[in-house]
Each structure stands twice: as C-alpha cells, then as structure tokens.
Backbone and ligand atoms as CSV (ligand in chain L), in Angstrom:
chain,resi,resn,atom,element,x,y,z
A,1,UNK,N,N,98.495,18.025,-13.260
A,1,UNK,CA,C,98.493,16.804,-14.080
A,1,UNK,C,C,97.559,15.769,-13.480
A,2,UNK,N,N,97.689,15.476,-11.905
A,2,UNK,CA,C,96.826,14.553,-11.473
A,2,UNK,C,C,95.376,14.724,-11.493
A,3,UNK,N,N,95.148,16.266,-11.471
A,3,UNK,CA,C,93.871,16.571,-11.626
A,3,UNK,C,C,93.177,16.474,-12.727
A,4,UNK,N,N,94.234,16.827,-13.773
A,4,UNK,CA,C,93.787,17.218,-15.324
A,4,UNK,C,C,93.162,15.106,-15.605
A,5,UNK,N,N,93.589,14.257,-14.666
A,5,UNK,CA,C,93.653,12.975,-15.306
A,5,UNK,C,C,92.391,12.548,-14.554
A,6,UNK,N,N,91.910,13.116,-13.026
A,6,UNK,CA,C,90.952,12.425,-12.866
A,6,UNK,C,C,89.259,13.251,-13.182
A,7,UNK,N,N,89.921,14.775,-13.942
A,7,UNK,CA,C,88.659,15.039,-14.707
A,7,UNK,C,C,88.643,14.339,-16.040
A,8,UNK,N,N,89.389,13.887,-16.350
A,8,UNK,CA,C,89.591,13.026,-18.138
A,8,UNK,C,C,88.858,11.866,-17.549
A,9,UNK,N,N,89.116,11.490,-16.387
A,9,UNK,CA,C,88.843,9.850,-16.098
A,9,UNK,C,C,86.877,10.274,-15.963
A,10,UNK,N,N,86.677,10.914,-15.109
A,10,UNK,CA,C,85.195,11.681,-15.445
A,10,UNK,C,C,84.491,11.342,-16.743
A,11,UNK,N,N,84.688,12.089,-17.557
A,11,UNK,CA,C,84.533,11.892,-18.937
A,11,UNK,C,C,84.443,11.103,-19.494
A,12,UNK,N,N,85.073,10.151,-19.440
A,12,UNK,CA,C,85.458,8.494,-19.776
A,12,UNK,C,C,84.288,7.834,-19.238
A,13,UNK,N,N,83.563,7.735,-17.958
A,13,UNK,CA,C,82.635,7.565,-16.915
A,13,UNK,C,C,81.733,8.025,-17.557
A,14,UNK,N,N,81.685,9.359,-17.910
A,14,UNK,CA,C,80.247,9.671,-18.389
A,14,UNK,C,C,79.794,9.373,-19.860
A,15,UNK,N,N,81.044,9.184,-20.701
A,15,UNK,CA,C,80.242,8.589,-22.270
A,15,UNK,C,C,80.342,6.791,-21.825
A,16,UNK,N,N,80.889,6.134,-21.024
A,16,UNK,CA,C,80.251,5.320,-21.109
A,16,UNK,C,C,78.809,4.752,-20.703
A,17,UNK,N,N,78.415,5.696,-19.626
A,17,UNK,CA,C,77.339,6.183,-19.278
A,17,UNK,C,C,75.769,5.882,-20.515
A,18,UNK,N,N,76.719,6.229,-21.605
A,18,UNK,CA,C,75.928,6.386,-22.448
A,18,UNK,C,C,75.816,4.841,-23.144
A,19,UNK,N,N,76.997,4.281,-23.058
A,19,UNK,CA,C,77.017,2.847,-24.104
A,19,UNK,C,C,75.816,1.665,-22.887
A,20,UNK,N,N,75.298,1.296,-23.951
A,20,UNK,CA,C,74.310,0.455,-23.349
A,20,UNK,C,C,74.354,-0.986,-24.352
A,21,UNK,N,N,73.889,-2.354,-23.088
A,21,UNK,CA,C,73.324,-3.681,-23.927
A,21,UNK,C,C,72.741,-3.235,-25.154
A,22,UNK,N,N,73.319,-3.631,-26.642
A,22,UNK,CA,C,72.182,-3.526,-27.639
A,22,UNK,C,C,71.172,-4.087,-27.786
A,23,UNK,N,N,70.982,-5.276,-26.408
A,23,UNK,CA,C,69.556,-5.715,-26.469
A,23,UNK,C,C,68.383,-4.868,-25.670
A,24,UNK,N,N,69.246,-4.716,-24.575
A,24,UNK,CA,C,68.835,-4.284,-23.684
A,24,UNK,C,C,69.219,-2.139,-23.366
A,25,UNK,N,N,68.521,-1.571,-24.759
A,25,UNK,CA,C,68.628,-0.270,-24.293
A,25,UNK,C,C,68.774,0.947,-23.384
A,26,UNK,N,N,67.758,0.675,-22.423
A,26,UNK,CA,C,67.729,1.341,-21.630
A,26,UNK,C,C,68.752,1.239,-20.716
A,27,UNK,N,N,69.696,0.488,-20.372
A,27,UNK,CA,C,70.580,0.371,-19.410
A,27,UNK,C,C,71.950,0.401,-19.745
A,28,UNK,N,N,72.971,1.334,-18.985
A,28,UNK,CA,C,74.469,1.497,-19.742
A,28,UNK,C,C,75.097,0.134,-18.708
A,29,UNK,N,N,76.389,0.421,-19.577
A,29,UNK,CA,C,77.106,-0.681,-18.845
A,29,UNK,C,C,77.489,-0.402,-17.413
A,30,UNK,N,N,77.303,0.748,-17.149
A,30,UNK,CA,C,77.869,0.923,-16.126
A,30,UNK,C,C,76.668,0.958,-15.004
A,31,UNK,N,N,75.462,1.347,-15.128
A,31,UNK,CA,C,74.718,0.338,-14.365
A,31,UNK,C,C,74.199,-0.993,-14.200
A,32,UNK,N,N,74.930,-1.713,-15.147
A,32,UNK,CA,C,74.601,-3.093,-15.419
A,32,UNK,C,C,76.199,-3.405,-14.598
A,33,UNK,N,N,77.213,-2.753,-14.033
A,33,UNK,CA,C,77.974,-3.118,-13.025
A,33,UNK,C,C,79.136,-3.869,-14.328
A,34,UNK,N,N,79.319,-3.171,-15.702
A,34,UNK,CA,C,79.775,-4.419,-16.324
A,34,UNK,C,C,81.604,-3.263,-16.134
A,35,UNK,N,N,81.455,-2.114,-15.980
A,35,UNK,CA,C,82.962,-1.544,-15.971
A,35,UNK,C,C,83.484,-1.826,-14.822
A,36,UNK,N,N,84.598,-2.297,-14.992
A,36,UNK,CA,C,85.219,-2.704,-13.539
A,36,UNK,C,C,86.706,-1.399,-13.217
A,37,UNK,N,N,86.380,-0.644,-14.337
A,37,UNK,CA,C,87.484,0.554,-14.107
A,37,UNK,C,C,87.915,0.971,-15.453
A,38,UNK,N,N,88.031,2.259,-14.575
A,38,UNK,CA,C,88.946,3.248,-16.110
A,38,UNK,C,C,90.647,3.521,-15.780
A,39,UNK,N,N,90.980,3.251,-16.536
A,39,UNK,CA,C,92.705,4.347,-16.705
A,39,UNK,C,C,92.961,5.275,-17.356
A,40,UNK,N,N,93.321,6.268,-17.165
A,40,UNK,CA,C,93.740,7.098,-18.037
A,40,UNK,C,C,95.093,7.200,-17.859
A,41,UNK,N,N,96.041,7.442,-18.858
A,41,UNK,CA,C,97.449,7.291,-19.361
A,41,UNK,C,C,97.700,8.813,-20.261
A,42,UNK,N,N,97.760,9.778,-19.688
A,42,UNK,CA,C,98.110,10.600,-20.576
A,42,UNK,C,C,96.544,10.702,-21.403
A,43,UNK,N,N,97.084,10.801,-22.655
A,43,UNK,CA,C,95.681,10.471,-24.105
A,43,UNK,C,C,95.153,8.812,-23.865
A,44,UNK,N,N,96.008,8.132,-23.333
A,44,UNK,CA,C,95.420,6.613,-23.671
A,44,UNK,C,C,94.608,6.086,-22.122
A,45,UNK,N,N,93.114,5.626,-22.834
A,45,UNK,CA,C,92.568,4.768,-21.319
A,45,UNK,C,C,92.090,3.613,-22.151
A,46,UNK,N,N,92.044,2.786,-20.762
A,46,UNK,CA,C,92.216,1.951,-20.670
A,46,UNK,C,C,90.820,1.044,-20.246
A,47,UNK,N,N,89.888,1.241,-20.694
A,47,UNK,CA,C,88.522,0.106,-20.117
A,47,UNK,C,C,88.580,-1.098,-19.572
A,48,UNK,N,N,88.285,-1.487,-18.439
A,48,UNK,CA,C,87.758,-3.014,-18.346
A,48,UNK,C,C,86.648,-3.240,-17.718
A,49,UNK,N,N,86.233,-3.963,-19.125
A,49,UNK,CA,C,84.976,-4.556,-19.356
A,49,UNK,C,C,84.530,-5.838,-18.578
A,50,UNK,N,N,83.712,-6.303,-17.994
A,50,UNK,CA,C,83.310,-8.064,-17.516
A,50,UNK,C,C,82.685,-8.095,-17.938
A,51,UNK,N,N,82.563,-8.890,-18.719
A,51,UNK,CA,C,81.372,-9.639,-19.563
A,51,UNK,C,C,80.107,-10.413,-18.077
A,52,UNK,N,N,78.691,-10.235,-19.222
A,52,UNK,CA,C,78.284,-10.384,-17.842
A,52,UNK,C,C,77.898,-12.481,-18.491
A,53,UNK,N,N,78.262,-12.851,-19.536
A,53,UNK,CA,C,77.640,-13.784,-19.681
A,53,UNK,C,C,79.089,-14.707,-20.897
A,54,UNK,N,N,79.549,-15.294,-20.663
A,54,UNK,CA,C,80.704,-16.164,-21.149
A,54,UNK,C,C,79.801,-16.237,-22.607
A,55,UNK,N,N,80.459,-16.169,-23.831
A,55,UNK,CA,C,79.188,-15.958,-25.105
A,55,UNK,C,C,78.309,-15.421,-24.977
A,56,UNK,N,N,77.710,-14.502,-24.161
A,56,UNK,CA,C,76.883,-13.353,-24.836
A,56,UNK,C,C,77.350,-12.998,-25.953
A,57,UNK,N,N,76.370,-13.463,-27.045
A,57,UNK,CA,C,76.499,-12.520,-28.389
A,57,UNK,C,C,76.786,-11.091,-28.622
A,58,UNK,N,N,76.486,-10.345,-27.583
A,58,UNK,CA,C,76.586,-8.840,-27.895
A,58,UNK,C,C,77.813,-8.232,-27.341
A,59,UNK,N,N,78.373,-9.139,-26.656
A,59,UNK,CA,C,79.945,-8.420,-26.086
A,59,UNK,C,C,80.840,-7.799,-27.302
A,60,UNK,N,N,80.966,-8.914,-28.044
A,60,UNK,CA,C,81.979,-7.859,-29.270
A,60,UNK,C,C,81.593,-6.250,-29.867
A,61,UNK,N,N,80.062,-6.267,-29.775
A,61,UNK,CA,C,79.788,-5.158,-30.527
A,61,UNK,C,C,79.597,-4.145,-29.181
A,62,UNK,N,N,79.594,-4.428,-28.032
A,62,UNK,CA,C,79.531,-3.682,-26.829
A,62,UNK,C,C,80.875,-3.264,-26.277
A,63,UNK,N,N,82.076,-4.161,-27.020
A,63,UNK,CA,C,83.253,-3.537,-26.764
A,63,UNK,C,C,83.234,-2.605,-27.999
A,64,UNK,N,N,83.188,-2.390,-29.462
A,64,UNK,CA,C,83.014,-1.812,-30.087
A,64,UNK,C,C,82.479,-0.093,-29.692
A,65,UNK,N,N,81.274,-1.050,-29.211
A,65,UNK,CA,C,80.707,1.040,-28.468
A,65,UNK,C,C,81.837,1.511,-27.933
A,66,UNK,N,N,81.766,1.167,-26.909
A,66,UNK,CA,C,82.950,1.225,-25.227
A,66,UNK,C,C,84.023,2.426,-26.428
A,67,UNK,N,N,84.777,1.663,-27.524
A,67,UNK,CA,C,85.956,2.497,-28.099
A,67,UNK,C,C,85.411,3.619,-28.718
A,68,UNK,N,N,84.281,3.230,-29.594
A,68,UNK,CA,C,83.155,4.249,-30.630
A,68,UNK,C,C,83.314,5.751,-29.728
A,69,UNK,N,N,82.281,5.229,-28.375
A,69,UNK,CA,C,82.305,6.492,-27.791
A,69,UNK,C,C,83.097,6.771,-27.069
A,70,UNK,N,N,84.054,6.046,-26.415
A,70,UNK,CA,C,85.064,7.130,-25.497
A,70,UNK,C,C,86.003,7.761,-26.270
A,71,UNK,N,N,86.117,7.341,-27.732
A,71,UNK,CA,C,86.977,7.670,-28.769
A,71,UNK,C,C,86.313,9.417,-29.120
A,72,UNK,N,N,85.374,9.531,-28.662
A,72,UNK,CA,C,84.445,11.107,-29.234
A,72,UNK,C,C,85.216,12.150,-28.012
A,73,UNK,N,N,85.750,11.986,-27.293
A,73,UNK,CA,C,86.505,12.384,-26.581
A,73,UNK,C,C,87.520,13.397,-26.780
A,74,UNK,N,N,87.645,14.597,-27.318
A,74,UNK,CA,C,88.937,15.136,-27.538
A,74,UNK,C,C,90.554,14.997,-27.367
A,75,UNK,N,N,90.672,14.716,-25.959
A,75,UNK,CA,C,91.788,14.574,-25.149
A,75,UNK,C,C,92.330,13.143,-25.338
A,76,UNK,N,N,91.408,12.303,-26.170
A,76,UNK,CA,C,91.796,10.670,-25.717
A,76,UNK,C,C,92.210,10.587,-27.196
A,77,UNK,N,N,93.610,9.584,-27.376
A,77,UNK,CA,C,93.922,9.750,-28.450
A,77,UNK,C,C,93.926,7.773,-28.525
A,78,UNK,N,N,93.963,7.194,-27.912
A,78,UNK,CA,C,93.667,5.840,-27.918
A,78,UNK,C,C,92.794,5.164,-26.749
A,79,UNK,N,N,92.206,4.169,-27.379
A,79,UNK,CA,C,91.129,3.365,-26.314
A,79,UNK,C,C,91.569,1.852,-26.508
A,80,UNK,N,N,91.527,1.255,-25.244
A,80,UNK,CA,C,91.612,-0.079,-25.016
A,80,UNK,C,C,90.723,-0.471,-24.139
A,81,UNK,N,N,90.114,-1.979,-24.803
A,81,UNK,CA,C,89.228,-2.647,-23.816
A,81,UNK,C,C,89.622,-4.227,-23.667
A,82,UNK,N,N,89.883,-3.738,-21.972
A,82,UNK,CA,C,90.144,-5.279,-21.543
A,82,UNK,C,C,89.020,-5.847,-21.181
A,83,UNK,N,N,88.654,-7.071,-21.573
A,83,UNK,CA,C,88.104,-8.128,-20.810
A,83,UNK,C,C,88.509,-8.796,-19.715
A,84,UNK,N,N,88.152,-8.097,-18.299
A,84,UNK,CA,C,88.274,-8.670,-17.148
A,84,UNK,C,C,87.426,-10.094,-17.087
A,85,UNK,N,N,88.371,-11.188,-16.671
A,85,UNK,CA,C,87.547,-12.032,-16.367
A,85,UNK,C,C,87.605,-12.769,-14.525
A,86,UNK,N,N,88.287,-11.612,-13.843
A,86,UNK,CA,C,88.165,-11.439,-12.196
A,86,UNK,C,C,88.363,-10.377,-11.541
A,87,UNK,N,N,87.491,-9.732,-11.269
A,87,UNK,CA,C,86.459,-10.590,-10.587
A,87,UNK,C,C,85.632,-10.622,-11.571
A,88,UNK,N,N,84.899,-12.192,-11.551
A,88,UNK,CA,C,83.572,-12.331,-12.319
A,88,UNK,C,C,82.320,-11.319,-12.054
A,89,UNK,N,N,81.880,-11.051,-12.708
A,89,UNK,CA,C,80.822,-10.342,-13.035
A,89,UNK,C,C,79.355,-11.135,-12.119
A,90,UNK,N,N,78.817,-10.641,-11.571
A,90,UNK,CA,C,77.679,-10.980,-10.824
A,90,UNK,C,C,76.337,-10.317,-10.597
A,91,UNK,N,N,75.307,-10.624,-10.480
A,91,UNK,CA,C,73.970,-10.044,-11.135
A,91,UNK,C,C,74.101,-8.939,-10.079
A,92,UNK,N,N,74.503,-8.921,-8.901
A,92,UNK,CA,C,74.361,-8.065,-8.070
A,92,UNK,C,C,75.039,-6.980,-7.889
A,93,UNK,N,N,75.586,-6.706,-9.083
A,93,UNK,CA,C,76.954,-5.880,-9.514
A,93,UNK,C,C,76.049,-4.479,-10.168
A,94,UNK,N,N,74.397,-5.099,-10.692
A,94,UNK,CA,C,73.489,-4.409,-11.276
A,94,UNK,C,C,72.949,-3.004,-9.883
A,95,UNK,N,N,73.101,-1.934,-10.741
A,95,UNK,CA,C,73.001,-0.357,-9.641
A,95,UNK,C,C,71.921,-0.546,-9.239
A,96,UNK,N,N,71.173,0.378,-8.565
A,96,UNK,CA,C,69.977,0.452,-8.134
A,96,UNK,C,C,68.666,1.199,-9.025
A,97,UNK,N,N,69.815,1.802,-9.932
A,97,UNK,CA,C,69.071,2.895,-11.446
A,97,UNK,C,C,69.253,1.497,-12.269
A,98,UNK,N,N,69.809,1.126,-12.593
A,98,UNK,CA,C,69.957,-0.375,-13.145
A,98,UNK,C,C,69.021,-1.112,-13.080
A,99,UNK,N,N,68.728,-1.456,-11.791
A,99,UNK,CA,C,67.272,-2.297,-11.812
A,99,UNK,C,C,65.528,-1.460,-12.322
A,100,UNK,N,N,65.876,-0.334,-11.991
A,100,UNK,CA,C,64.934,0.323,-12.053
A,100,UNK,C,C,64.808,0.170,-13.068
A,101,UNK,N,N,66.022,0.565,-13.901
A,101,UNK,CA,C,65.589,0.454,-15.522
A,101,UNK,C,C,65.020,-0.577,-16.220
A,102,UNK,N,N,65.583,-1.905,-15.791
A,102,UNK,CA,C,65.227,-2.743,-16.161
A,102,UNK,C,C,63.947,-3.205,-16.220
A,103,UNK,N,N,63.157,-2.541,-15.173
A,103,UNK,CA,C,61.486,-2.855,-14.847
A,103,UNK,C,C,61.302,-2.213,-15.997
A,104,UNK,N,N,61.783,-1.372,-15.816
A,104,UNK,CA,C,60.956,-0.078,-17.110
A,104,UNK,C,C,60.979,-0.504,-18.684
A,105,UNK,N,N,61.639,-1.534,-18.980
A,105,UNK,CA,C,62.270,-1.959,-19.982
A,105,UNK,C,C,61.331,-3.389,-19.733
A,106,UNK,N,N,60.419,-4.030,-18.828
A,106,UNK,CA,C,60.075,-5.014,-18.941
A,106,UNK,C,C,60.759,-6.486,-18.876
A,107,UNK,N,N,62.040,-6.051,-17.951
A,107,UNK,CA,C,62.773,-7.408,-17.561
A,107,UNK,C,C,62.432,-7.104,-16.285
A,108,UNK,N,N,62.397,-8.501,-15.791
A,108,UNK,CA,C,62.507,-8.615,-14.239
A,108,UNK,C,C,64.574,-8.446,-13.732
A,109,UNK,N,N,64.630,-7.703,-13.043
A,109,UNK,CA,C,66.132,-7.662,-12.428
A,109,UNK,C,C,66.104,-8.729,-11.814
A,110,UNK,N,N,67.388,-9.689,-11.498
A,110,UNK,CA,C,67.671,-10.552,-10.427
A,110,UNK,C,C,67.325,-10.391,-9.053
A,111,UNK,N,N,67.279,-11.400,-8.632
A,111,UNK,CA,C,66.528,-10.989,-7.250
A,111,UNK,C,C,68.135,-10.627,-6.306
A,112,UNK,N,N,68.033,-10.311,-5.451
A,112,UNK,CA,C,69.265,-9.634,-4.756
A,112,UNK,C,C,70.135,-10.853,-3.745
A,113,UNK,N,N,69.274,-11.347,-3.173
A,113,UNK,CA,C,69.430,-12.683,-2.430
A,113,UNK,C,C,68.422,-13.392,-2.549
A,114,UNK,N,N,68.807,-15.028,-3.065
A,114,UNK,CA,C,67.594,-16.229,-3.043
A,114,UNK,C,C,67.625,-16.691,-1.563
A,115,UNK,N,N,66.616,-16.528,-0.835
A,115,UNK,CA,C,66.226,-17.061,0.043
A,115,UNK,C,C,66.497,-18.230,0.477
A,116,UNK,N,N,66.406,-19.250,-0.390
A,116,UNK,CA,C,66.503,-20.567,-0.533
A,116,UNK,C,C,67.385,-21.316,-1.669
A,117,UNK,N,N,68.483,-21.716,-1.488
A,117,UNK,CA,C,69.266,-22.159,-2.451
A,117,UNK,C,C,68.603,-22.952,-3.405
A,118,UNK,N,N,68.885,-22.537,-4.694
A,118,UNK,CA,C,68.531,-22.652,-5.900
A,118,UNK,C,C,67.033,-22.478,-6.277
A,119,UNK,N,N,66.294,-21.558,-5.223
A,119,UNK,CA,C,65.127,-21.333,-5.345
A,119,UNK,C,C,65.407,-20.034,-6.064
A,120,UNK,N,N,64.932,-19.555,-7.373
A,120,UNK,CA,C,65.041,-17.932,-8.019
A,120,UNK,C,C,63.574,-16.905,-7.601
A,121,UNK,N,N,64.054,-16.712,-7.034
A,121,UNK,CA,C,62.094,-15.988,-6.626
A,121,UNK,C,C,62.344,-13.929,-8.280
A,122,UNK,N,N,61.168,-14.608,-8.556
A,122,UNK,CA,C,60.867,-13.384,-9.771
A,122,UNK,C,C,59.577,-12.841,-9.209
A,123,UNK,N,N,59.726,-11.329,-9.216
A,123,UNK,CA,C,58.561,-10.703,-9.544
A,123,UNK,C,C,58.255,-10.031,-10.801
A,124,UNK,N,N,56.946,-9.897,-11.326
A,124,UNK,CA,C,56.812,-9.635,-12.444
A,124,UNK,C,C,57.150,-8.267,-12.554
A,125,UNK,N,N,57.477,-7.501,-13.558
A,125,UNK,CA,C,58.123,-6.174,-13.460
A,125,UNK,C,C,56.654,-5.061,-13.801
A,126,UNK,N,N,55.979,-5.748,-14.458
A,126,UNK,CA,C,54.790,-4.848,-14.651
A,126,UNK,C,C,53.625,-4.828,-13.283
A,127,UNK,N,N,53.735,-5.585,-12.595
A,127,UNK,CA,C,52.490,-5.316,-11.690
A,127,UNK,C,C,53.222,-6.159,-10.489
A,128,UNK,N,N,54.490,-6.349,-9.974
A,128,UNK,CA,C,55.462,-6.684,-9.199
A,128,UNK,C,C,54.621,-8.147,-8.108
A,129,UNK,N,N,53.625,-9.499,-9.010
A,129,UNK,CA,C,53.150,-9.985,-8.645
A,129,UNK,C,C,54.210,-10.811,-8.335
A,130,UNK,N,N,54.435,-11.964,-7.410
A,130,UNK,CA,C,55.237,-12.812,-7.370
A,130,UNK,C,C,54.513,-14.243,-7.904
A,131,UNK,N,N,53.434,-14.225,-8.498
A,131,UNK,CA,C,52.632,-15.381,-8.892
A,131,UNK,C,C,53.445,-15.607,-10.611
A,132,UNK,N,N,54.749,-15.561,-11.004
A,132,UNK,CA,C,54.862,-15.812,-12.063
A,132,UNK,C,C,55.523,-17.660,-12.205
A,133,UNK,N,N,55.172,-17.877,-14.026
A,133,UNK,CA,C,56.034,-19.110,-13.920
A,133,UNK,C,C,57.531,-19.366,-14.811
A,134,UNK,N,N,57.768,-20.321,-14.535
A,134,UNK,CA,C,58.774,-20.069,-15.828
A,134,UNK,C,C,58.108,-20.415,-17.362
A,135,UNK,N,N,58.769,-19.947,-18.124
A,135,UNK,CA,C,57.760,-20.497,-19.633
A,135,UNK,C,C,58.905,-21.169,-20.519
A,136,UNK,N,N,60.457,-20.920,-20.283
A,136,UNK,CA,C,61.610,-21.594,-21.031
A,136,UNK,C,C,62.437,-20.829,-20.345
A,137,UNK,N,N,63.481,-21.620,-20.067
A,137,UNK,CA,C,64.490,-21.599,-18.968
A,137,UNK,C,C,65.867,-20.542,-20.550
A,138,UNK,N,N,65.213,-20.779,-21.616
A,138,UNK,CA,C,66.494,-20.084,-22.408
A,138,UNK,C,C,65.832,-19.090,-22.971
A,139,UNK,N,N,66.233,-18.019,-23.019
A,139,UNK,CA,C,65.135,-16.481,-23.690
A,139,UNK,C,C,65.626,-16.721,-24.635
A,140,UNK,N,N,65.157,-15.559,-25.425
A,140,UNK,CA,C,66.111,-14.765,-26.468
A,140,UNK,C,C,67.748,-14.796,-26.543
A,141,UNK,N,N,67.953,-14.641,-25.352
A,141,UNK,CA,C,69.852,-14.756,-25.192
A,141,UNK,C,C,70.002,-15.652,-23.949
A,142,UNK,N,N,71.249,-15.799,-23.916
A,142,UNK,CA,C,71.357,-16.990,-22.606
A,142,UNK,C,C,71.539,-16.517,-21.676
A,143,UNK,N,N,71.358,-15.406,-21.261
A,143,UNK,CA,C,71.536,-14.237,-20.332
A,143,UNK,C,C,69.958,-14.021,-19.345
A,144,UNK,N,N,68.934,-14.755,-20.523
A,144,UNK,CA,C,67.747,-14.156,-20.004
A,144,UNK,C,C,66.834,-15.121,-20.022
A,145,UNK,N,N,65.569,-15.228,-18.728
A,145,UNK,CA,C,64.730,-16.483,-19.060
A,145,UNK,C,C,63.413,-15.681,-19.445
A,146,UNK,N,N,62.732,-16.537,-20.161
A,146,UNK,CA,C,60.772,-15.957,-20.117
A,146,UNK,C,C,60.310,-16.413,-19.276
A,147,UNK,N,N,59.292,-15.630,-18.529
A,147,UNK,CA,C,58.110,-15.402,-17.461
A,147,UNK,C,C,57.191,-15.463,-18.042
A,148,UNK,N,N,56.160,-15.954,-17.084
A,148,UNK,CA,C,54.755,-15.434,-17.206
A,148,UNK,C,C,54.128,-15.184,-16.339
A,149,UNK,N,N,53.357,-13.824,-16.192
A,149,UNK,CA,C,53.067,-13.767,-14.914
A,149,UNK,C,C,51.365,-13.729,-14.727
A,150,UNK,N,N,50.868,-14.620,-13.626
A,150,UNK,CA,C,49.810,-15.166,-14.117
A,150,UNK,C,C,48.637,-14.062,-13.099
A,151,UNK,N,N,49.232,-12.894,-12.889
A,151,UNK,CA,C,47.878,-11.759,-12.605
A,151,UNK,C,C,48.238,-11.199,-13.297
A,152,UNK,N,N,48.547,-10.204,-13.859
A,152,UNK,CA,C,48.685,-9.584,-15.615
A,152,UNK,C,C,48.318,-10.039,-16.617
A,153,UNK,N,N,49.081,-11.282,-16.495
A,153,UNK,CA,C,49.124,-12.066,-17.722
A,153,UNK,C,C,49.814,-11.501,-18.983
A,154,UNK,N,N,51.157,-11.264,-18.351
A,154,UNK,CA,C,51.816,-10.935,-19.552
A,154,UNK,C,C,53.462,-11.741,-19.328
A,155,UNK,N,N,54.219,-12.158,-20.437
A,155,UNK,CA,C,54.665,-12.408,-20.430
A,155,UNK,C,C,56.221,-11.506,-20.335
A,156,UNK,N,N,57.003,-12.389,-19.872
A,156,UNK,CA,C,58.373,-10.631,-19.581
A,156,UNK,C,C,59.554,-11.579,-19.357
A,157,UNK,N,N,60.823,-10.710,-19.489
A,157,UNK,CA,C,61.899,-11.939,-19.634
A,157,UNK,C,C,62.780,-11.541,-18.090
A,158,UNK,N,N,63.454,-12.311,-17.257
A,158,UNK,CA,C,64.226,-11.864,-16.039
A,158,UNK,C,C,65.548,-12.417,-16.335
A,159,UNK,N,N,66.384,-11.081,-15.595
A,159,UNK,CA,C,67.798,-11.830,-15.698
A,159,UNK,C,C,68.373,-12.897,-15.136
A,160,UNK,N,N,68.994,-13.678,-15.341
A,160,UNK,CA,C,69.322,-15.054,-14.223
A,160,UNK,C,C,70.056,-14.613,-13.130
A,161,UNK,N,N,69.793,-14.535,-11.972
A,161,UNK,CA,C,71.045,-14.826,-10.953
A,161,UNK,C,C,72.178,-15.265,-10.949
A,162,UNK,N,N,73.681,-14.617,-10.813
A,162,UNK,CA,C,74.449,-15.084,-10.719
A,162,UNK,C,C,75.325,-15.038,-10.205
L,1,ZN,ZN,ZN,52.274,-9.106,-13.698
C-alpha cells in the first residue's frame, strides 16, 4: 500500500511536470518551484500550489491545469488544489532547468542573490550582457519587467526578485 502510494505520488509529479505558466510555456510549475507538495489519499491528492505573484492573472486557469491533468490519471479519482500561502513563494524557489528555460524562452531569470540591497542586477538572456536598462518597471504581467539590452539591442522581459 505504501508503495503503491508513493509510485501514484510519482505520477502526480510527472503530469504536473507537464502543466506550465500559460504565459510563460516553456516552464512547468514545478520548475518554477510553484508545487510545494503532493498527497495522495487513496484515489484522492491533494496539490499545493504557491502562487508566485498575489493577482497573477493566470493562477486560476493554472489551478485549472494542475486538476485537468492530474485528473488524466487512472488511479486518481479526485484532485484538490490548495493555495499555499506559507511558505511564500520566492524567485529562488526557480530549478536550475527552470532558469535555463527561461533564457530559452527570452526572460531573464532572477538573479540568485542581489549583491547590493535593492540593487537587481539583469543579464540579458540572449547574449548574457549585463549592459541592460530598465524600459518599464510593469511588463505584460506584474510578475515581469521589460529590458533592454543595449549590446544586442533587443528588448526581453526578467522576472522580479523576490
Ligand atoms: Zn543582449
């Protein structure tokens, strides 16, 4: 039985594997550090989720996946997703395939440690210059700022530190 639960719990791990930011494709939640754990109960588990951004727009439909796909599951006959809100969610919670992805995807990842309090040091993700500026402190989502990075010269969005 204990075994049969932590290969189910596996499973659970690996389709979420699959659920990713709908802004942000390339990256699942679970290298974005956003699962803070699975349960399994028999047929019923149990998700918790941290939001990585208090109103991020895309959380509702990212808990949505979370049930969508662990629900494809044979063995699972119910899904629940909690919203953990402790421990808070923190940029550094992001994997190391996580960041990677994120270059690849044309965000800058958070920097790991600021050097200097309230200094954000960005490198650009396409040509990893550190000569970038800010261009608006609010992206697309409030999750994300625009760059510009001024040896490329392309513009790219980074996650905020948090
Ligand atoms: Zn660049």
């Amino acid at each position: 039985m204990q075994e049969a639960c932590i290969f189910l719990e596996q499973k659970v791990w690996d389709k979420l594997q699959e659920v990713t930011d709908p802004e942000i494709t390339s990256v699942s939640l679970v290298e974005m550090g956003m699962i803070d754990g699975v349960e399994v109960d028999g047929g019923k588990v149990t998700v918790k989720l941290l939001p990585t951004y208090v109103g991020c727009p895309a959380l509702h439909m990212m808990e949505n996946d979370v049930i969508t796909s662990v629900s494809t599951i044979e063995e699972i006959d119910e899904v629940n997703v909690i919203l953990v809100k402790n421990p808070i969610w923190t940029s550094d919670r992001i994997t190391a395939e996580g960041r990677e992805k994120l270059k690849e995807f044309g965000i800058a990842p958070p920097p790991l440690e600021s050097k200097q309090e309230g200094v954000w040091e960005v490198e650009c993700p396409y040509c990893s210059s550190p000569r970038v500026v800010l261009d608006n402190l609010f992206g697309p989502t409030a999750c994300r700022s625009i760059f510009y990075c001024n040896k490329c010269k392309n513009p790219f969005e980074a996650i905020k530190p948090v």
